[in-house]
C-alpha atoms as an extended CHARMM CRD file, in Angstrom:
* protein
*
        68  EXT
         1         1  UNK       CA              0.0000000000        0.0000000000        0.0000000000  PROA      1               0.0000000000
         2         2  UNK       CA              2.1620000000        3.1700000000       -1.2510000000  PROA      2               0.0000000000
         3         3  UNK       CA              1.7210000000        5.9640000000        1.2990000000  PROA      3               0.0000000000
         4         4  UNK       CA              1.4580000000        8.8070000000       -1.4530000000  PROA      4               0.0000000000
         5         5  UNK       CA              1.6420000000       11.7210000000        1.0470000000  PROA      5               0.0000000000
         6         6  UNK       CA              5.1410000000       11.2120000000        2.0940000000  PROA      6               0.0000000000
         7         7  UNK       CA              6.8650000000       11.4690000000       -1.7370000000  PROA      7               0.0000000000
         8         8  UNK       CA              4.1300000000       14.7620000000       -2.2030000000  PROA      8               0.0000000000
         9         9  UNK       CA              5.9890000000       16.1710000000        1.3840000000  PROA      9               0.0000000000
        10        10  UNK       CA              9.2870000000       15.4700000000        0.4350000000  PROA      10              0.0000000000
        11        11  UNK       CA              9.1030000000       17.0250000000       -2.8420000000  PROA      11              0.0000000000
        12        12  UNK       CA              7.4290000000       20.0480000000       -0.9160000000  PROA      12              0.0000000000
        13        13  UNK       CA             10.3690000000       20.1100000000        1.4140000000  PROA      13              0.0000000000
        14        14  UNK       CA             12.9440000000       19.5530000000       -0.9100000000  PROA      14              0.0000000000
        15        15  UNK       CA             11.9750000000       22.1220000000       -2.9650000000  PROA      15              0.0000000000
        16        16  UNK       CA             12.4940000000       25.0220000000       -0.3390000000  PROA      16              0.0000000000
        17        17  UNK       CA             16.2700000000       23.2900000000       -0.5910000000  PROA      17              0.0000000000
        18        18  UNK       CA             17.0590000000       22.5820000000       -4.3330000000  PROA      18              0.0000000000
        19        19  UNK       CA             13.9540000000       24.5150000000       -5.8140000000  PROA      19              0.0000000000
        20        20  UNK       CA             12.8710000000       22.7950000000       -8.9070000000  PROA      20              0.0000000000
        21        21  UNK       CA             15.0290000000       19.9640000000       -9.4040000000  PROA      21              0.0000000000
        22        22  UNK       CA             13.0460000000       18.3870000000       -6.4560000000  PROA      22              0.0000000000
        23        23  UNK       CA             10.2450000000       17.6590000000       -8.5920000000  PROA      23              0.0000000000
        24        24  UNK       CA             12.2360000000       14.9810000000      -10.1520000000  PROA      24              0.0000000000
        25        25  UNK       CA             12.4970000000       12.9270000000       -7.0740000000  PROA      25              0.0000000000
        26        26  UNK       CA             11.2400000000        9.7370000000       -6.9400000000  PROA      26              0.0000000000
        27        27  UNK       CA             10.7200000000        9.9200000000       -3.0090000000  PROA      27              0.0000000000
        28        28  UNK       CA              8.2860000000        7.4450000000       -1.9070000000  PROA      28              0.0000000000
        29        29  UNK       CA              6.8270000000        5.2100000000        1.2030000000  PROA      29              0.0000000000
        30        30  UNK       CA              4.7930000000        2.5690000000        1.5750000000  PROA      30              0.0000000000
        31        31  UNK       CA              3.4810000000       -0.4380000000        3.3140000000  PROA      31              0.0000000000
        32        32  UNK       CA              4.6260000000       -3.9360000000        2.6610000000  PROA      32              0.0000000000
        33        33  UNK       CA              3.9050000000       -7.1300000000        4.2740000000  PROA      33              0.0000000000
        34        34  UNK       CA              3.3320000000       -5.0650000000        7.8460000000  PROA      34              0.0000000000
        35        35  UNK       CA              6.1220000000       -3.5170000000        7.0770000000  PROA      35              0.0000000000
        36        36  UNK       CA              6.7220000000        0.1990000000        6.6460000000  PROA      36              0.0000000000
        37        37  UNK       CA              9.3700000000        0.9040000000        3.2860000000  PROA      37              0.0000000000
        38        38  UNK       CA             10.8740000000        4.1780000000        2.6660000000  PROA      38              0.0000000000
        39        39  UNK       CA             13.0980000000        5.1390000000       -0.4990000000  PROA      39              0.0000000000
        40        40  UNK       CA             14.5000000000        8.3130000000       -0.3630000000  PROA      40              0.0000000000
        41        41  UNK       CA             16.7430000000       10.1120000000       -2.7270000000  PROA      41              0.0000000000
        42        42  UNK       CA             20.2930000000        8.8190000000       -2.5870000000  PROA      42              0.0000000000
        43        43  UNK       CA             21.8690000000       12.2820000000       -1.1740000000  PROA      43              0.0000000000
        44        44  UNK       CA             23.0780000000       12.6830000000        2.2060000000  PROA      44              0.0000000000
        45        45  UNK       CA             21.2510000000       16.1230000000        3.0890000000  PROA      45              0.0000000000
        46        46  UNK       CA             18.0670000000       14.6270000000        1.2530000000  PROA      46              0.0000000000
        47        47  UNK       CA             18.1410000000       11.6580000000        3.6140000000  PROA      47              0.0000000000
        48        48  UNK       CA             18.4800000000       14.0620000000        6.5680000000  PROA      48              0.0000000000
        49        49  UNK       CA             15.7360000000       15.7730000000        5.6200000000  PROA      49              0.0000000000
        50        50  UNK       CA             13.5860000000       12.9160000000        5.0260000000  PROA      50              0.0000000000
        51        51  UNK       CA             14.3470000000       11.4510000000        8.2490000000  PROA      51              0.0000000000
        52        52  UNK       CA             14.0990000000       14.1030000000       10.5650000000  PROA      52              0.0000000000
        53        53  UNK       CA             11.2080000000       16.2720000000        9.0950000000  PROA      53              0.0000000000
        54        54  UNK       CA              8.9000000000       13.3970000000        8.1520000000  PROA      54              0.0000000000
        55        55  UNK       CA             10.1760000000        9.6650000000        8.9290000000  PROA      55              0.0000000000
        56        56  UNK       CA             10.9790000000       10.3240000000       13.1860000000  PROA      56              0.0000000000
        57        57  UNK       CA              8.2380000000       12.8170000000       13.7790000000  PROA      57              0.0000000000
        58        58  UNK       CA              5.9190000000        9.9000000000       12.3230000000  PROA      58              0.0000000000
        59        59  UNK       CA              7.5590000000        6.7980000000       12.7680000000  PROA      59              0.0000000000
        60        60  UNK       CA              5.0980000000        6.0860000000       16.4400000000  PROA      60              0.0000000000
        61        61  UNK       CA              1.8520000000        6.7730000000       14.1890000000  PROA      61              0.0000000000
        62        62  UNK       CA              2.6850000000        4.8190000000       11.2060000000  PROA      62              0.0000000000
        63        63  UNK       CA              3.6200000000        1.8740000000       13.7840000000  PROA      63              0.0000000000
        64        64  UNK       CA              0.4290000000        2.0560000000       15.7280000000  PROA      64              0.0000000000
        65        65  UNK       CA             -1.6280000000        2.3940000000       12.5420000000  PROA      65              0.0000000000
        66        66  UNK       CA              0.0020000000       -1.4470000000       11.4640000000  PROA      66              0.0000000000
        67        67  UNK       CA             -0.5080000000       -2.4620000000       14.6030000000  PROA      67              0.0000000000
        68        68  UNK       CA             -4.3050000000       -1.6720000000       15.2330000000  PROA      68              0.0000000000
């Protein structure tokens, strides 16, 4: 189950960073097999931001929501 509004954040994000190149990111999260997947673009700063502006503040929520 792909978890759309995380790639539509990051791009959102990103883009205050890069500006326009961050539309060609193919940032994206899902669910698989009870399993939460994240890909994030393969820079270091893009990674950061991924992980501390959307991945940790949500990381308790997305594991209660498999859970319930």
């Amino acid at each position: 189950k792909v978890l759309p509004g995380f790639g539509e954040i990051f791009r959102m994000l990103s883009y205050e960073q890069v500006g326009a190149a961050a539309m060609l990111s193919r940032a994206t999260a899902g669910v698989y097999k009870n399993k939460v997947v994240f890909s994030t673009p393969g820079s270091p700063d893009a990674v950061q931001l991924a992980v501390e502006k959307l991945i940790l503040p949500e990381i308790q929520h997305l594991a209660w929501e498999l859970i319930r």
